[in-house]
C-alpha positions in Angstrom: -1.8 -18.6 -14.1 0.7 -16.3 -14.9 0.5 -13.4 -12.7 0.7 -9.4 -11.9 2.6 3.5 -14.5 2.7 5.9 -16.9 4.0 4.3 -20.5 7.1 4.7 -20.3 9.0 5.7 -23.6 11.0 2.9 -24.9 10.0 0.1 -22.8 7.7 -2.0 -25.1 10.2 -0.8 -28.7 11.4 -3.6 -30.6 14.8 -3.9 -30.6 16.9 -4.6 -33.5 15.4 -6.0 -36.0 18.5 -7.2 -37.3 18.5 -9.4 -34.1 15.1 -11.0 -34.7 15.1 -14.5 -35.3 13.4 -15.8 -38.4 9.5 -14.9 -38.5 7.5 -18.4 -37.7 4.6 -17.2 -38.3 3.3 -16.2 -41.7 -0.5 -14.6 -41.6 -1.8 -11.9 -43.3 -5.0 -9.7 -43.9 -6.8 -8.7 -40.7 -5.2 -11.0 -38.8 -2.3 -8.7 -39.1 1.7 -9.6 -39.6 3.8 -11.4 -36.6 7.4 -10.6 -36.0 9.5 -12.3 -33.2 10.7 -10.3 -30.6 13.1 -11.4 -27.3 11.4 -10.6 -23.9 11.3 -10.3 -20.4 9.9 -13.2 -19.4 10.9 -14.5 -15.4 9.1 -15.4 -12.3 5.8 -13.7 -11.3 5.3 -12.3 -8.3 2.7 -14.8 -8.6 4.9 -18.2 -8.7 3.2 -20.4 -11.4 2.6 -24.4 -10.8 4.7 -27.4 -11.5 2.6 -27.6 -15.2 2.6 -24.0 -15.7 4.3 -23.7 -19.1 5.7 -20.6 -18.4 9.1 -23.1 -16.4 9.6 -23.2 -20.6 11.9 -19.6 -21.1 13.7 -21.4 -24.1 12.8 -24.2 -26.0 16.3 -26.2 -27.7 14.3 -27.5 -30.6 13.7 -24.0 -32.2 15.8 -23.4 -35.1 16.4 -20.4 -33.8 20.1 -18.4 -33.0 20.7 -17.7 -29.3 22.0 -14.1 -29.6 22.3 -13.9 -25.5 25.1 -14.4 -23.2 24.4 -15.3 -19.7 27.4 -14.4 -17.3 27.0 -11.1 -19.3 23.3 -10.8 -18.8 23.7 -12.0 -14.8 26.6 -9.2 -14.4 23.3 -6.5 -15.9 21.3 -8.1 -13.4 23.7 -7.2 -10.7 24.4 -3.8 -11.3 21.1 -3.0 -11.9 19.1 -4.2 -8.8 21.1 -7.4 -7.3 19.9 -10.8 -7.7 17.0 -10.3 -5.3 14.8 -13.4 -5.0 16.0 -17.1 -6.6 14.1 -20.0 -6.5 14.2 -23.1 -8.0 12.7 -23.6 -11.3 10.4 -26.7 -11.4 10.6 -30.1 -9.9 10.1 -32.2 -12.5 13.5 -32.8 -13.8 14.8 -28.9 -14.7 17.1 -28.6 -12.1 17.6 -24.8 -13.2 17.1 -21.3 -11.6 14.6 -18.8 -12.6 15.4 -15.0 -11.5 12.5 -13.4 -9.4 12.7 -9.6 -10.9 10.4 -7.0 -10.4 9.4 -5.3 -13.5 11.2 -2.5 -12.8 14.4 -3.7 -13.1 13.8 -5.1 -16.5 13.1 -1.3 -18.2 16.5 -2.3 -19.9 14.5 -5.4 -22.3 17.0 -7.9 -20.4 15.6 -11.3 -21.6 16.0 -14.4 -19.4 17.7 -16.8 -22.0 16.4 -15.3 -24.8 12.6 -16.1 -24.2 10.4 -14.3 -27.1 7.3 -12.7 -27.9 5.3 -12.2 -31.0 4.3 -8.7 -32.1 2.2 -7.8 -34.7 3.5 -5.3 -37.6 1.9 -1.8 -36.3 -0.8 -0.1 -37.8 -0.9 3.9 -38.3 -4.7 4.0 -37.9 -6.5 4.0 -34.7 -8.4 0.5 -34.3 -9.9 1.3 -30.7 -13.1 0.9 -30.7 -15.2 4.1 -30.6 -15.8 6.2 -27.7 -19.1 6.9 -26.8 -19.9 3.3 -28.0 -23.1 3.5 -29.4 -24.5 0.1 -28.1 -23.2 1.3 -24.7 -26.0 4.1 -25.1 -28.5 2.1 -26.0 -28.0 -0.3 -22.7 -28.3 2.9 -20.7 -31.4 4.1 -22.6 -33.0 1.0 -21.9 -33.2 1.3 -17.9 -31.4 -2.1 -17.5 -28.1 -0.1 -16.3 -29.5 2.8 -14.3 -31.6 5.7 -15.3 -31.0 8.1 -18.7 -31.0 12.1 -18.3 -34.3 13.0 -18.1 -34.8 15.3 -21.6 -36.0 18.2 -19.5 -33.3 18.5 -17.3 -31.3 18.5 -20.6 -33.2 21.1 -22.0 -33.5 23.4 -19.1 -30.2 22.8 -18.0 -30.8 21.7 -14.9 -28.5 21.9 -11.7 -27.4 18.1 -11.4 -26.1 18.3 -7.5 -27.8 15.9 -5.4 -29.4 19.1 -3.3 -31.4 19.9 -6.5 -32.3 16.3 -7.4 -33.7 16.3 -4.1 -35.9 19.4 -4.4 -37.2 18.2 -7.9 -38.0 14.5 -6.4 -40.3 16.2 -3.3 -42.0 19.5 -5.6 -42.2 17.5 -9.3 -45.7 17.7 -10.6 -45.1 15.4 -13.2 -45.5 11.2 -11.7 -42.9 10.4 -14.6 -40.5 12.8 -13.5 -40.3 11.9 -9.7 -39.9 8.7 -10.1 -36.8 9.0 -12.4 -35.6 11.8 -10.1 -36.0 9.2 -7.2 -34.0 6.2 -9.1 -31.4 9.0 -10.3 -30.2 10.5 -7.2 -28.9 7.4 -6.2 -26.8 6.5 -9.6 -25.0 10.2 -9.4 -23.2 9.5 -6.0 -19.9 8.4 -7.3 -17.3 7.9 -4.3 -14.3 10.3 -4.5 -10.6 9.9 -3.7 -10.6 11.2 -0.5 -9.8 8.1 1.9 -12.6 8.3 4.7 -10.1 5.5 6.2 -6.6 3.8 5.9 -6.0 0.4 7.1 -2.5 -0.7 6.8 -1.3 -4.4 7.0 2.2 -5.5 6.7 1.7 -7.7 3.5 0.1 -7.1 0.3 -3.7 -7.6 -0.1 -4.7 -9.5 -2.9 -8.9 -9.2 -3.0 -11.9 -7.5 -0.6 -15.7 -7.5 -1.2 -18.6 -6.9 0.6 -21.4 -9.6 1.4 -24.5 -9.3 -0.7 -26.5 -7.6 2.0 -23.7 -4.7 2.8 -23.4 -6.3 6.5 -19.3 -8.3 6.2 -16.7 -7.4 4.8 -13.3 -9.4 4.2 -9.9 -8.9 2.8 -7.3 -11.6 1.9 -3.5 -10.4 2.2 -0.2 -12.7 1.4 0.5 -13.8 4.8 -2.5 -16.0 4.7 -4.7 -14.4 6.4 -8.2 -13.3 6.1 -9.8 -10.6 8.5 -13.4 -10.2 8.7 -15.2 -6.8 9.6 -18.4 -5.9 10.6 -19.7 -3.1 7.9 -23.8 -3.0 8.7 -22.9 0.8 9.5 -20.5 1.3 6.0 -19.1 4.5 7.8 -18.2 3.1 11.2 -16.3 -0.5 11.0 -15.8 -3.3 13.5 -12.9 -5.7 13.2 -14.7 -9.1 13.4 -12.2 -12.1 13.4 -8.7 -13.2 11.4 -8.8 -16.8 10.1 -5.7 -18.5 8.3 -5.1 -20.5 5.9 -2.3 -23.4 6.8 0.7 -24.6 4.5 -0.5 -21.9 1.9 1.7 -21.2 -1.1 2.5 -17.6 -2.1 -0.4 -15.7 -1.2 -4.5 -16.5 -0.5 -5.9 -16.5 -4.1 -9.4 -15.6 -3.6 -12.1 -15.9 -1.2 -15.8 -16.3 -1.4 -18.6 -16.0 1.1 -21.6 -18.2 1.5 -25.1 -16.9 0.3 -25.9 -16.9 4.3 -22.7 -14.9 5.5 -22.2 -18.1 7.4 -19.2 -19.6 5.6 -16.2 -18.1 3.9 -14.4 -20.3 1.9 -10.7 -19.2 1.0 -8.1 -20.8 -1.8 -4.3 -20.6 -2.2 -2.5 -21.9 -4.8 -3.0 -25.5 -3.8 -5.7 -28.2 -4.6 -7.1 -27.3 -0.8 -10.0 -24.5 -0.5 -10.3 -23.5 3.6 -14.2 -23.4 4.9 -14.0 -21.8 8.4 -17.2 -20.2 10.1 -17.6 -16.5 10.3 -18.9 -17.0 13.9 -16.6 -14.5 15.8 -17.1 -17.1 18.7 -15.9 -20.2 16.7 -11.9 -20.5 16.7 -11.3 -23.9 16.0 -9.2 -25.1 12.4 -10.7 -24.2 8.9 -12.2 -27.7 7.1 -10.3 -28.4 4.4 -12.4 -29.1 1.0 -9.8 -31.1 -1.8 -11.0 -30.2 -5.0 -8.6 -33.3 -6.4 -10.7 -35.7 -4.4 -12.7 -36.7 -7.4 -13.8 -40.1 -5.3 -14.4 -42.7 -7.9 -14.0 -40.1 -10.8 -10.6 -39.5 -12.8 -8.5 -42.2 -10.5 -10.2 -41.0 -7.5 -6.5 -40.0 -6.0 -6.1 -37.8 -2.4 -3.5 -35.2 -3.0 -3.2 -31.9 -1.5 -2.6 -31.8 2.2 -3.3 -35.1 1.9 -1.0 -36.5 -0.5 1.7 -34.6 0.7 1.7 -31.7 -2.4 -0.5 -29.9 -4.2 -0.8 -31.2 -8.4 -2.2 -27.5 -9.1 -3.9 -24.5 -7.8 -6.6 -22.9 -7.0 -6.5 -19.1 -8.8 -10.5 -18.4 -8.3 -13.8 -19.8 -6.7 -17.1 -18.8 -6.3 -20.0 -20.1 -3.8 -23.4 -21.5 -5.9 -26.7 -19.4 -5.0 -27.9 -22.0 -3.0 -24.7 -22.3 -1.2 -24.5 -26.3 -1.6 -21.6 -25.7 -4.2 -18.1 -24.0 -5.1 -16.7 -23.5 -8.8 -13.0 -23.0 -8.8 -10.6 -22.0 -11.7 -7.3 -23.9 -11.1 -3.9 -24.0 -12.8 -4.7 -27.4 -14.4 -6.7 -25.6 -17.6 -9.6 -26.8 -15.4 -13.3 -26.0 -14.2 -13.9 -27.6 -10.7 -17.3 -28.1 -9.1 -16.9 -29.4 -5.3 -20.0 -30.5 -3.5 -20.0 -29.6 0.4 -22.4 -32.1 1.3 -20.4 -34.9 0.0 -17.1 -33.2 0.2 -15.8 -34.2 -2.9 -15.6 -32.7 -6.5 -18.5 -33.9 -8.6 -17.3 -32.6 -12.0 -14.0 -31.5 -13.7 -14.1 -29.4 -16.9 -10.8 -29.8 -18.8 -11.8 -27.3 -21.2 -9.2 -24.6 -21.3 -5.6 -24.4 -23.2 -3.8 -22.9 -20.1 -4.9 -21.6 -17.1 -8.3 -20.7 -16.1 -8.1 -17.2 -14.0 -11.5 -16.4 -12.7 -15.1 -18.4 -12.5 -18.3 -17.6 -11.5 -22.2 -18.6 -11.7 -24.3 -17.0 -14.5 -27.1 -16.3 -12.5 -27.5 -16.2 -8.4 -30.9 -18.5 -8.5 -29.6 -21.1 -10.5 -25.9 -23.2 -10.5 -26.5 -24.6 -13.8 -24.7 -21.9 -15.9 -20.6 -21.4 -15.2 -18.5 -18.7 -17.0 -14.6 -19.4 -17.1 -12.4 -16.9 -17.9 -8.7 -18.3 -19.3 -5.3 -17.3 -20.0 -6.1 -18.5 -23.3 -7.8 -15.6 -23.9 -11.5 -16.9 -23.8 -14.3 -17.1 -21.5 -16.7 -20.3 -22.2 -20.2 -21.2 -21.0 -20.8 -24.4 -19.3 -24.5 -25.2 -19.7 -24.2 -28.3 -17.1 -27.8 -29.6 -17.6 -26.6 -30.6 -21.1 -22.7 -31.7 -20.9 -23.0 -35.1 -22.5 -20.1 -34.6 -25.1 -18.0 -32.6 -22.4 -18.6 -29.2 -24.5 -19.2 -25.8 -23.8 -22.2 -24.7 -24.2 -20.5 -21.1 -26.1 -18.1 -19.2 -26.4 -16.9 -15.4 -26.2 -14.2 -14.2 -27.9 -12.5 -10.8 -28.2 -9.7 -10.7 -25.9 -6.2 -11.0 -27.3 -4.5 -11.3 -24.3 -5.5 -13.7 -21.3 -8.2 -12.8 -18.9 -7.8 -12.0 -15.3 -11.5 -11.9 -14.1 -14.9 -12.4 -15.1 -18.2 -11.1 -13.2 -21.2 -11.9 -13.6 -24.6 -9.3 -13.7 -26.3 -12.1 -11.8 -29.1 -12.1 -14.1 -27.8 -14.7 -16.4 -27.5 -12.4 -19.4 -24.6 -9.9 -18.6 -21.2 -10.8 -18.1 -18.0 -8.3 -17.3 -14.2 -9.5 -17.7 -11.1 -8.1 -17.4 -8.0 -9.0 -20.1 -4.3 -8.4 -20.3 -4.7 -6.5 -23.5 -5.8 -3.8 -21.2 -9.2 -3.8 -21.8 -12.5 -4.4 -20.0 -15.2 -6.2 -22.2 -19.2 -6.1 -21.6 -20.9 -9.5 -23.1 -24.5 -10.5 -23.5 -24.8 -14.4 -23.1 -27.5 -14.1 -26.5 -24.5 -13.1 -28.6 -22.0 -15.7 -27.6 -20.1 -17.7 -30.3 -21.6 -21.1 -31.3 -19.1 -23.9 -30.0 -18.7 -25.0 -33.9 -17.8 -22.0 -34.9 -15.2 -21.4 -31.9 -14.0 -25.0 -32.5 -12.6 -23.8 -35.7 -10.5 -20.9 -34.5 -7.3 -21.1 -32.9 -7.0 -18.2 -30.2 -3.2 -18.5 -30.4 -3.3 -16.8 -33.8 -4.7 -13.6 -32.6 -2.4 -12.8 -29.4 1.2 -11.7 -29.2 1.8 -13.5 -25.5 2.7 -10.4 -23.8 4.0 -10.6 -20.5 1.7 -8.3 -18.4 4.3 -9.0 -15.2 7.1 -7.4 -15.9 6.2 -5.2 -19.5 3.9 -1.8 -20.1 1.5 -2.3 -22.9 2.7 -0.4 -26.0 -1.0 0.7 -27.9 0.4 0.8 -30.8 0.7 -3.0 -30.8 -3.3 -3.3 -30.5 -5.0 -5.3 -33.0 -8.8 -5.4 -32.6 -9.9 -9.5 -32.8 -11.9 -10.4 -36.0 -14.2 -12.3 -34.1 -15.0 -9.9 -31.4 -18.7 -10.6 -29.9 -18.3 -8.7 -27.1 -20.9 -5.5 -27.0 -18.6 -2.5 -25.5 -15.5 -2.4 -24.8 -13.7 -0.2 -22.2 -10.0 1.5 -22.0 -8.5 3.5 -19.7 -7.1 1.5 -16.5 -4.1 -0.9 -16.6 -4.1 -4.4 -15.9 -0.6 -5.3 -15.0 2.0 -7.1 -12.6 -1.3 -9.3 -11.3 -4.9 -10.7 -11.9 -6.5 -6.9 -11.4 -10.3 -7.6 -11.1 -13.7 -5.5 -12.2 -17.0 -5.5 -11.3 -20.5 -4.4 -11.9 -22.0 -1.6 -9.6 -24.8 -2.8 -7.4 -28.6 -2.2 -8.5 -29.0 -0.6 -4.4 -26.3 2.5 -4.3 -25.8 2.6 -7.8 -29.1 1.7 -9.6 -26.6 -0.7 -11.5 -25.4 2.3 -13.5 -21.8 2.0 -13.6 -18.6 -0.9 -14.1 -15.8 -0.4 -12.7 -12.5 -1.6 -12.2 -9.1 -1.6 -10.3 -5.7 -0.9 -12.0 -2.0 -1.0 -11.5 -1.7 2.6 -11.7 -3.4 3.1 -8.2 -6.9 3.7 -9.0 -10.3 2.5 -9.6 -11.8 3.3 -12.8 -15.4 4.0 -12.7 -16.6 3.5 -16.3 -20.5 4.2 -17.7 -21.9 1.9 -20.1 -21.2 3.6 -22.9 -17.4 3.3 -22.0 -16.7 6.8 -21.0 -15.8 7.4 -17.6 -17.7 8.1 -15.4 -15.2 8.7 -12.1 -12.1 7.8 -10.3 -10.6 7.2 -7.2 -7.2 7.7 -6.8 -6.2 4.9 -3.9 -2.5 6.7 -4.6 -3.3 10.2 -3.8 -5.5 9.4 -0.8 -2.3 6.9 0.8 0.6 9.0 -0.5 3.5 8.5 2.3 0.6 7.4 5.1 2.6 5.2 6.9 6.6 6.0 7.7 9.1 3.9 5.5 11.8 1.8 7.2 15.4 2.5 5.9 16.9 -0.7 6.9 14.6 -2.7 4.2 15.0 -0.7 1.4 18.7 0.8 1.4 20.0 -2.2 -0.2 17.6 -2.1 -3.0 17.9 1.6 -4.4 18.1 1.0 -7.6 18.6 4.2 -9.9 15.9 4.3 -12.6 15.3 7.6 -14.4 15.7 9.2 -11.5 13.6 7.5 -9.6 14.3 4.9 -6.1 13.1 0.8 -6.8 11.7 1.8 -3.0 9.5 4.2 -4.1 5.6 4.6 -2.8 4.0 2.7 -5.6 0.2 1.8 -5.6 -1.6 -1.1 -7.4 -5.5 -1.5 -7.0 -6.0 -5.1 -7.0 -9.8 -5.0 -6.4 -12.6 -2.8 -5.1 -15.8 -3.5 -3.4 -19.4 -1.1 -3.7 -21.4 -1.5 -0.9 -24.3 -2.2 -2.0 -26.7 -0.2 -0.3 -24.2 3.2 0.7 -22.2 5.4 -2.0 -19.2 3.4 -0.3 -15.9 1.9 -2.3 -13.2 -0.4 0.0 -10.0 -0.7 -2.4 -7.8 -3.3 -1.5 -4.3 -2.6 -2.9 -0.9 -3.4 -3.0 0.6 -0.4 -1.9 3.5 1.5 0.5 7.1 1.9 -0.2 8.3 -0.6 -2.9 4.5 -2.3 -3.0 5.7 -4.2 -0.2 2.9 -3.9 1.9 -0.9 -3.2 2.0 -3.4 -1.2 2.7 -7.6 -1.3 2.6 -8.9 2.2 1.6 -12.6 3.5 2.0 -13.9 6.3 0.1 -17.3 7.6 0.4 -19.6 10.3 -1.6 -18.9 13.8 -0.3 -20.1 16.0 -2.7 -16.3 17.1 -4.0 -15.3 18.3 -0.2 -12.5 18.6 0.7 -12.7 17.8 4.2 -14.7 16.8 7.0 -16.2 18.1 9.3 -16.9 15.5 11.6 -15.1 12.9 13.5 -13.1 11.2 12.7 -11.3 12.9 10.4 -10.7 11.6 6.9 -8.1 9.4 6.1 -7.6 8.1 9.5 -4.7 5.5 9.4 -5.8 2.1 11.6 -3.8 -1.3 11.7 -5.8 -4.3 10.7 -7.5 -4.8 13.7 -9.2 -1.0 13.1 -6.8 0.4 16.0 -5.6 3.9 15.4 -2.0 3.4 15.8 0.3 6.7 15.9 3.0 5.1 14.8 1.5 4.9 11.4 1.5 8.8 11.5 6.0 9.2 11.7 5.1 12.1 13.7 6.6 12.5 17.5 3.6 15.5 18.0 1.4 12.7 17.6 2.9 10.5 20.3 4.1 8.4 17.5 7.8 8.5 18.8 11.1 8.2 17.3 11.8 6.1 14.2 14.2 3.8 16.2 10.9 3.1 18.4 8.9 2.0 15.0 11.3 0.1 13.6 11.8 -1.7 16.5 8.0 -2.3 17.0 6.6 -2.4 13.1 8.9 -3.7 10.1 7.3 -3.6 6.9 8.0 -7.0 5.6 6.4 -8.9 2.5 4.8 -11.9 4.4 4.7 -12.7 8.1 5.0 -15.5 9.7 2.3 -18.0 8.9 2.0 -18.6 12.7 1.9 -14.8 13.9 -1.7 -14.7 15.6 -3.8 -11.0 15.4 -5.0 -11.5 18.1 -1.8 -11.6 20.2 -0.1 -8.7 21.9 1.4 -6.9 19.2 -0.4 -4.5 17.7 -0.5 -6.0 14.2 
């Protein structure tokens, strides 16, 4: 998987064209025209595996001219940001570097040894598809997502604040009316930007969601850790227990809790997935689950912790409704199913042409449907009662970039994803593409392979896919520099009105059905400057650009949770000074105030452990103390120490 903000003018341009090499590709009609194009193309902030084809930046059997010079290139890097991170390229026999750059040092369209992308010739007309989108209105007319305007309210212009829903639902005279009055006062409390609370951790969090019942949540961050909170009251948190994952690479991928909040099972990007109770009272070691353990299937081979490395990764899993299973997406363009009982994977799907970014069930009753979204740009069904010829059951297509997540409605109809081509897409399993049909197409022809890591997505380089069978598409939020995920609002708190998603511009995006939106919380605005920066980590990285500092505050919504019975959103974000660190933000319904007037205040700041910490605050009237006391107490690093314990003295 390939990993993860205004548009910035200039930064997606093609350069010269005089500097293109010779156009490979020759396709015409709506497929549209393809011209090559040198990138930015380096190491992710999410390091790929040893197969990742990505280790490929230039390939020597191109006939193609090499217009780049190296030591000229490395002396750019220098004086534009220093070479900050270097690690070594792949172990199996390229004994080169690869440059770890954050995207904003490449605003100058540096290319790592002339590694290119494909761009289509732009269109003058808008392609987008239409907004309202018609079918959209028809879902939300049909009382599957939520509850329509009644027509009298429309008519006599009815007050629409939840004071005067609440009037009509106790004095209507008419049955029809109350009862859409009652299912309607939920669906209108949208969550607002105000943080209710801040909790800060020292590394970047990667994904947080809520247990089906509203009672646990969790949040994974990059120093391997995943803490646990009690949230049966939504407005009053209690920090529940930290479990780790050991030997984990990069960052904890995804987690997924049992059906019976009993079990969470946590990935990194290794073969292993961790198991560890959620019993506060159990501390013992994680069980390890080896999705390579294939016992007498495919070689049968132990690798993983057991074999001493890990042949890919994990980048997604998902517990079956009867708990008894976990799917997993992995960086090995495969769909693993690992049975708990007999610890072992039962079933490997090498179905994708790179790799497969997010899996889930299609419906919460039943494990025979699977949905895997790929960086190949599709999502395929997986029908396992009838897999005798190893083929998907259908296909959806519509994406032109890869995907980054995929949700299911949990009613085995509905499914939500996420691509790089900056879209959200709403499917209906009835319309998917026969797998003949799909068989015939080559997805490669309808993407450009842009690099969501490091580049802004220029829309004038949009072509809409001829075979889109997706039902309503949605624009608005940005899916860059990682796998950003969306979701469908629950049927409790929302009446299953809304979709939502976060995005790399530090908010979550809050979309109706017919693809206008709806709301938005700005995760940004509510954290602004809510903890104190360091100096001593950042002065060596200012890096001039337009003005601005490389150690800026900077906010990326990775994912958001709805609780599913309170008008309650938990973001979990990468966010502080540089995006070096983390934070989980709540943000409740308040009716647009402003303020509180209880206690606690809104956006109280709290450490991972839900302790109010004044330090967090850079304010001596708060007792927080001098700066030379925080820095000695709290550095803002990128990942702590695998072995640094919660529950230990210090305060984080």
């Amino acid at each position: 998987m390939p990993t993860s903000q205004s548009f910035e003018p200039g930064r997606g341009e093609s350069p010269d064209p005089a500097s293109h090499a010779a156009n490979i590709y020759d396709t015409t009609g709506t497929e549209g025209e393809w011209e090559d194009e040198r990138d930015d193309d380096d190491m992710d902030f999410e390091p790929t595996t040893d197969e990742s084809e990505d280790a490929e930046f230039f390939d020597p059997t191109e006939d193609v001219e090499a217009d780049f010079h190296v030591p000229t290139q490395l002396m750019q890097l220098l004086g534009n940001a220093g070479l900050r991170r270097m690690f070594a390229n792949r172990s199996n026999g390229d004994r080169g570097i690869t440059l770890q750059i954050d995207e904003d040092e490449l605003d100058d369209g540096i290319g790592i040894l002339g590694s290119r992308r494909r761009r289509r010739a732009r269109s003058t007309k808008n392609q987008f598809p239409a907004v309202p989108s018609e079918v959209g209105q028809e879902l939300m007319d049909g009382g599957v997502f939520g509850t329509s305007e009644y027509y009298r309210d429309s008519l006599r212009k009815r007050n629409k604040r939840l004071a005067r829903k609440l009037m009509s639902r106790e004095l209507g005279n008419d049955r029809n009316y109350s009862t859409r009055a009652t299912s309607a006062v939920s669906q209108g409390m949208i969550p607002s930007s105000n943080a209710d609370t801040i909790i800060h951790y020292n590394s970047r969090c990667y994904s947080g969601q809520f247990s089906e019942d509203g009672n646990f949540f969790f949040s994974c961050a990059q120093d391997f850790k995943v803490r646990m909170y009690d949230t049966s009251n939504p407005y009053n948190w209690k920090y529940y227990k930290t479990v780790l994952y050991p030997f984990g690479q990069w960052t904890i991928t995804d987690a997924s809790l049992s059906p019976d909040n009993k079990w969470l099972a946590y990935s990194s990007i290794r073969s292993i997935v961790c198991l560890a109770p959620t019993d506060p009272s159990s501390s013992g070691d994680p069980f390890l689950c080896d999705f390579s353990d294939m016992g007498g299937r495919r070689g049968g081979r132990r690798r993983g912790f057991h074999g001493g490395y890990s042949h890919f990764g994990i980048w997604s899993i998902r517990f079956s409704g009867d708990g008894r299973e976990i799917v997993a997406g992995t960086s090995d363009h495969s769909v693993y199913v690992y049975d708990l009982e007999t610890r072992q994977s039962i079933l490997s799907i090498p179905g994708h042409n790179n790799d497969v970014n997010a899996v889930c069930f299609g419906d919460q009753s039943s494990p025979h449907i699977l949905y895997s979204g790929s960086d190949d740009t599709t999502i395929k069904v997986w029908d396992r009662r009838s897999m005798g010829d190893s083929r998907e059951a259908g296909v959806f297509m519509g994406h032109t970039e890869g995907l980054t997540y995929v949700d299911s409605k949990g009613d085995g109809r509905y499914v939500l994803s996420n691509g790089k081509d900056q879209t959200m897409k709403l499917w209906d399993l009835r319309k998917m593409m026969p797998t003949e049909k799909a068989s015939s197409l080559d997805p490669a022809r309808y993407t450009t392979s842009f690099d969501y890591r490091f580049m802004t997505y220029d829309e004038k380089d949009y072509v809409p896919h001829p075979h889109d069978c997706s039902l309503v598409t949605f624009r608005g939020h940005r899916v860059l520099k990682t796998l950003i995920r969306c979701h469908f609002s629950p049927p409790g708190s929302t009446n299953s009105r809304y979709v939502y998603s976060g995005s790399e511009d530090g908010s979550v995006y809050i979309y109706n059905l017919d693809a206008t939106l709806a709301g938005k919380v700005d995760v940004n605005q509510a954290t602004h400057h809510s903890r104190p920066r360091d100096p001593d980590l950042y002065m060596s990285t200012y890096a001039p650009e337009e003005g601005r500092s490389r150690g800026s505050w900077k906010t990326c919504v990775r994912d958001a949770s709805w609780h599913p019975n309170a008008p309650v959103i938990a973001a979990t974000s990468w966010n502080g000074w540089g995006m070096s660190t983390g934070t989980c933000t709540t943000h409740s319904w308040n009716d647009g105030a402003e303020d509180d007037e209880g206690e606690p205040k809104m956006g109280l700041r709290v450490n991972q452990r839900l302790e109010v910490d004044d330090d967090l605050y850079d304010n001596p009237s708060r007792g927080g103390g001098p700066m030379g006391a925080y820095r000695s107490r709290l550095r803002s690093r990128r990942v702590p120490a695998a072995g640094d314990d919660d529950d230990g003295p210090s305060p984080w």
